[in-house]
C-alpha angles and dihedrals in degrees: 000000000000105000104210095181102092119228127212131222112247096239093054101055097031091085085041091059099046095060086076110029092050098064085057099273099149105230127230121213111167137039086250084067104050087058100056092049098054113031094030103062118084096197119038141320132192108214104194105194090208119197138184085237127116099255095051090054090046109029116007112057089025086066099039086055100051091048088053086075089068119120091235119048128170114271089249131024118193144160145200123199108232112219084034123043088048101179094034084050101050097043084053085059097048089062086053101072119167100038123083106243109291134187128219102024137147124220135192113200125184125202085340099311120105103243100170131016140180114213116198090263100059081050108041112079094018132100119256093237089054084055095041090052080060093046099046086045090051095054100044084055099049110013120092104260 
C-alpha cells in the first residue's frame, strides 16, 4: 500500500525538536497524552504543531519562544512534531474542530476547549514578533494571571 504521510529521519527532526523542548515546551508523543493535556487541565494548555517546514524554523518556534517570556503564560505548553508523532498528531487535531489540518499551528485551549489558534497561513509570511503579539495576547486573555 502507497503511505502518503512523510517520515522524517530522527536526526533531522531531533534539533527541530529541541528548539522548542529546551526552552521548557513539554513534548507529546502519543495520542494518551494528548489527551491528558488537554482534557485534563483544568486551567490552560498551549498545543505548538511543529514542522520541518520553513515557516516553522522562521516563524513559527521563533514566535512561540519569545512569547514564552510573557508574564503570563498558560498553566501547560506542549508540542507534537507533525510528519513524525502521527497519532499525537492526529488526536491534537480532533480538539481543533472548525479549521482544515495546519502545521505549524499554534492552539490555546481552556479548560479543554480550543479558545485561540494560529493556522499556517496566519504564520507563514509574518514576523515572529507579529505571532508572538497574538500569542502573548492570547495568553493575557485566557491564561490565570
Amino acid at each position: 500500500m502507497f503511505q502518503t504521510t512523510a517520515k522524517y529521519p530522527a536526526e533531522m527532526v531531533k534539533p527541530m525538536r529541541e528548539e522548542l523542548t529546551s526552552t521548557g515546551v513539554e513534548e507529546l508523543l502519543s495520542s494518551e497524552e494528548v489527551d491528558n493535556a488537554i482534557l485534563n487541565n483544568q486551567g490552560s494548555t498551549l498545543l505548538v504543531i511543529n514542522s520541518v517546514c520553513g515557516c516553522a524554523a522562521g516563524n513559527a518556534r521563533p514566535a512561540v519562544k519569545l512569547a514564552l517570556n510573557n508574564n503570563i503564560l498558560p498553566d501547560r505548553i506542549t508540542t507534537v512534531f507533525a510528519g513524525v508523532d502521527h497519532d499525537a498528531v492526529a488526536q491534537a487535531r480532533s480538539y481543533i474542530q472548525g479549521y482544515p489540518p495546519s502545521s505549524p499551528s499554534v492552539a490555546l485551549f481552556k479548560q479543554g476547549k480550543l479558545v485561540h489558534f494560529i493556522p499556517r497561513h496566519q504564520i507563514e509570511g509574518r514576523l515572529p514578533e507579529e505571532i508572538a503579539g497574538d500569542l502573548i495576547d492570547a495568553f493575557n486573555k485566557y491564561c490565570s494571571k
